[in-house]
C-alpha positions, 0 to 999 in steps of 0.5 A, spaced: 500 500 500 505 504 502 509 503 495 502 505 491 501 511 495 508 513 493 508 511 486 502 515 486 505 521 489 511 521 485 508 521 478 508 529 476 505 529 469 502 524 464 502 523 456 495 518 454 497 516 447 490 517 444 487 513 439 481 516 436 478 510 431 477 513 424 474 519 427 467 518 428 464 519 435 460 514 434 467 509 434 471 513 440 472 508 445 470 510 452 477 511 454 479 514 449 472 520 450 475 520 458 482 521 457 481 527 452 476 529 458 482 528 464 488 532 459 490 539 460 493 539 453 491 536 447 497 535 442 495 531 434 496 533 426 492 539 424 487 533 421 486 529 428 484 536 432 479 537 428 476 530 428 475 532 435 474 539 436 467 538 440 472 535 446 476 540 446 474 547 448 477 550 454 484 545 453 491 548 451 491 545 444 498 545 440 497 543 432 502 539 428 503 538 421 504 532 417 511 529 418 513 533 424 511 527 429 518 527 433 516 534 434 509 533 437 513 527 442 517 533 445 512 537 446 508 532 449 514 529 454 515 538 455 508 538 458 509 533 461 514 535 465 511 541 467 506 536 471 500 537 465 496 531 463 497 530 455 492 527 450 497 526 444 492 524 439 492 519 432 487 517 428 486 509 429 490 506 434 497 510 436 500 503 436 499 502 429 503 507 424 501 512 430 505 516 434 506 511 440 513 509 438 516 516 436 514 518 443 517 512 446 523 514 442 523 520 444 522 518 452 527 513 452 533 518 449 531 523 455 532 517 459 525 516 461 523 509 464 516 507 467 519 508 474 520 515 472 515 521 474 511 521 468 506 516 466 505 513 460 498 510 458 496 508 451 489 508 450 487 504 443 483 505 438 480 501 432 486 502 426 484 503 419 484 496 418 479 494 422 473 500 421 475 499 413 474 492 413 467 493 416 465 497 411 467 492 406 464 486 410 469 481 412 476 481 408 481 479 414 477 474 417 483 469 414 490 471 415 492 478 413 498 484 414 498 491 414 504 493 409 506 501 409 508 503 402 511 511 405 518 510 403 519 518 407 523 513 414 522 506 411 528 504 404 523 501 398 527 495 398 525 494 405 517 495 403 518 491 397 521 485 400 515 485 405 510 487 399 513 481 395 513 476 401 506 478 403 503 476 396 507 469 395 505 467 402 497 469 400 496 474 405 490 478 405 494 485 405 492 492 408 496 498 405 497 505 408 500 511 406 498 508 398 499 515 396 500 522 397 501 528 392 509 527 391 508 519 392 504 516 386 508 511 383 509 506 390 502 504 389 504 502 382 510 498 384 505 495 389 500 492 384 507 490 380 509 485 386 502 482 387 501 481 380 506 476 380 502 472 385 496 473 384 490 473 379 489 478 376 481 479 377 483 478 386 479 482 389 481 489 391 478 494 396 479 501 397 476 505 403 477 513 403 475 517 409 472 511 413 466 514 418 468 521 415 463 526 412 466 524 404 467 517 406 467 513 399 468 506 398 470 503 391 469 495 388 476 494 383 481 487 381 488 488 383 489 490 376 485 495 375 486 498 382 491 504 380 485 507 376 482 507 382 481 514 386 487 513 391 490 518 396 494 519 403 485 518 406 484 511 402 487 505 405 486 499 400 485 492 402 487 487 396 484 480 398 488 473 397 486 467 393 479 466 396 477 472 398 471 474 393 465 478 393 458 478 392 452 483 393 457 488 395 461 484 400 468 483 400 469 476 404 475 472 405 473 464 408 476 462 413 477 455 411 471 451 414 468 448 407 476 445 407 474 441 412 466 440 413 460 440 409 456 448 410 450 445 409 450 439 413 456 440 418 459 434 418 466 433 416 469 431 409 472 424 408 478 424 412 477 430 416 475 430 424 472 435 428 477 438 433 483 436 430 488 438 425 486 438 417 489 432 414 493 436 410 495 440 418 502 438 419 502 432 422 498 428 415 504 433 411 510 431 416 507 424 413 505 426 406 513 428 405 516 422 409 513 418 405 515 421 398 521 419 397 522 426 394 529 429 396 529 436 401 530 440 394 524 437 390 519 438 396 523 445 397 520 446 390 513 443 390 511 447 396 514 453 395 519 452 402 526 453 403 530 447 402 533 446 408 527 446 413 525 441 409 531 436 410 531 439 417 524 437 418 525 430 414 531 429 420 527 430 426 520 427 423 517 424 430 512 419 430 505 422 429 502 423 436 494 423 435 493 426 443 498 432 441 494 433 435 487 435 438 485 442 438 483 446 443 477 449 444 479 456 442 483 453 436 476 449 434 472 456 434 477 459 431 
């Protein structure tokens, strides 16, 4: 008790990373609508201040431009010395291409640490990825990534190879930041790299100013997708090999008719209920011991680095059915 009592007391300032969801009070969390309230300074890019001026009356506000991200964390650690309460506000979640690590950094080389007198609280909020896959109905109900083309901090080298990597491995993919004023031709790499994996007619979904007054959403194929009215508002969410669309709605099945019957809800030939797919990892650990193929020509066939596959053929174990079973979270999701 004693020792809460005196972090208590030593905390002078605080800093309360905000995310504001897409901007919409409607999808202001709670937390986040108490923090704004409980703040003596409000710190964010001109854009973001706006999307919460009715909160704001009567509190210090200190405007940002875009790119001057560092600049809002100093000013947010100076407040915060001086024993004020800072909101530092992102659109989305401040932990997702939000300001949360640029004031870590700025923390740390002050030589903050948790123990210091300054708190830190993040307080989450939806990312553009989630609201904008709301809108379109389910894309990233199977696995999927989000993948920044602003090369201003990150060398395209780095975003293509992650590009690349996400398009072979048939991720659903979220792209941020697709393009600016000064930034046009990102987007067209972007869709130069998947097109190299993926079909032509995959489904792509462009959301611009999710929950916002112009919010516009646009159907397109990966092919045609850099016709499409894209700017540094949008955030474009092209699907993998089996996501589709119908009456409007872009979904990507998770995988269910892979092992039951939709209509019936019995399993496939082969497959059981609550345990792995035949083609899970045991039945392939099975399928490439007994397929007489070399580590190169299973490398090969299966798109994997040679040299998993001759480690994995070496310490292959017995298939061991207990260990196989799921549980009951792994069976709902």
């Amino acid at each position: 008790m004693n020792n809460a009592m005196n972090n208590e007391i030593k905390k002078s300032g605080k800093i309360m990373l905000v995310g504001i969801g897409p901007g919409s009070n409607d999808h202001l969390t709670a937390r986040a609508r108490a923090a704004i309230a409980e703040a003596d300074t409000i710190i964010g890019y001109v854009t973001y201040i706006r999307l919460v001026t009715d909160l704001i009356e009567g509190k210090e506000i200190i405007k940002k431009s875009m790119t001057e991200e560092l600049d809002r964390a100093i000013e947010a650690y100076a407040r915060a010395k001086q024993g004020k309460k800072v909101a530092l506000i992102s659109s989305g979640d401040a932990g997702v291409y939000g300001m949360a690590g640029p004031t870590f950094e700025v923390l740390f080389q002050a030589g903050w640490t948790p123990d210091s007198d300054i708190e830190v609280e993040i307080v989450p909020g939806a990312s553009a990825l989630n609201t904008c896959a709301a809108l379109v109905g389910a894309p990233l109900t199977h696995d999927f990534c989000a993948i920044s083309l602003s090369d201003l901090l990150t060398p395209w080298p780095v975003i293509a190879r992650r590009l690349n990597a996400a398009a072979d491995a048939d991720f659903v993919v979220a792209l941020y930041n697709p393009k600016s004023g000064r930034r046009t031709r990102q987007i067209q790499e972007a869709r130069r790299l998947f097109l190299a994996h993926r079909r032509p007619d995959t489904p792509v979904a462009i959301v611009k100013s999710a929950y916002r007054p112009k919010q516009r959403i646009e159907f397109t194929t990966l092919d045609k997708m850099t016709e499409c009215d894209i700017g540094m508002l949008s955030t474009v969410l092209i699907g993998n090999s089996s996501t589709f669309v119908r009456d409007g709605l872009m979904v990507t099945p998770r995988g269910y008719a892979s092992k039951y019957d939709v209509e019936s809800g019995g399993t496939h030939a082969g497959e059981q209920a609550g345990r792995s797919l035949s083609t899970g990892l045991n039945g392939w650990l099975e399928t490439i011991r007994s397929s007489g193929k070399t580590p190169d020509e299973l490398a090969a066939q299966y798109g994997l680095p040679a040299s998993y596959i001759a480690a994995t053929l070496a310490e292959i174990p017995e298939t061991d059915q207990e260990n196989d079973s799921e549980s009951a979270e792994d069976v709902v999701a």
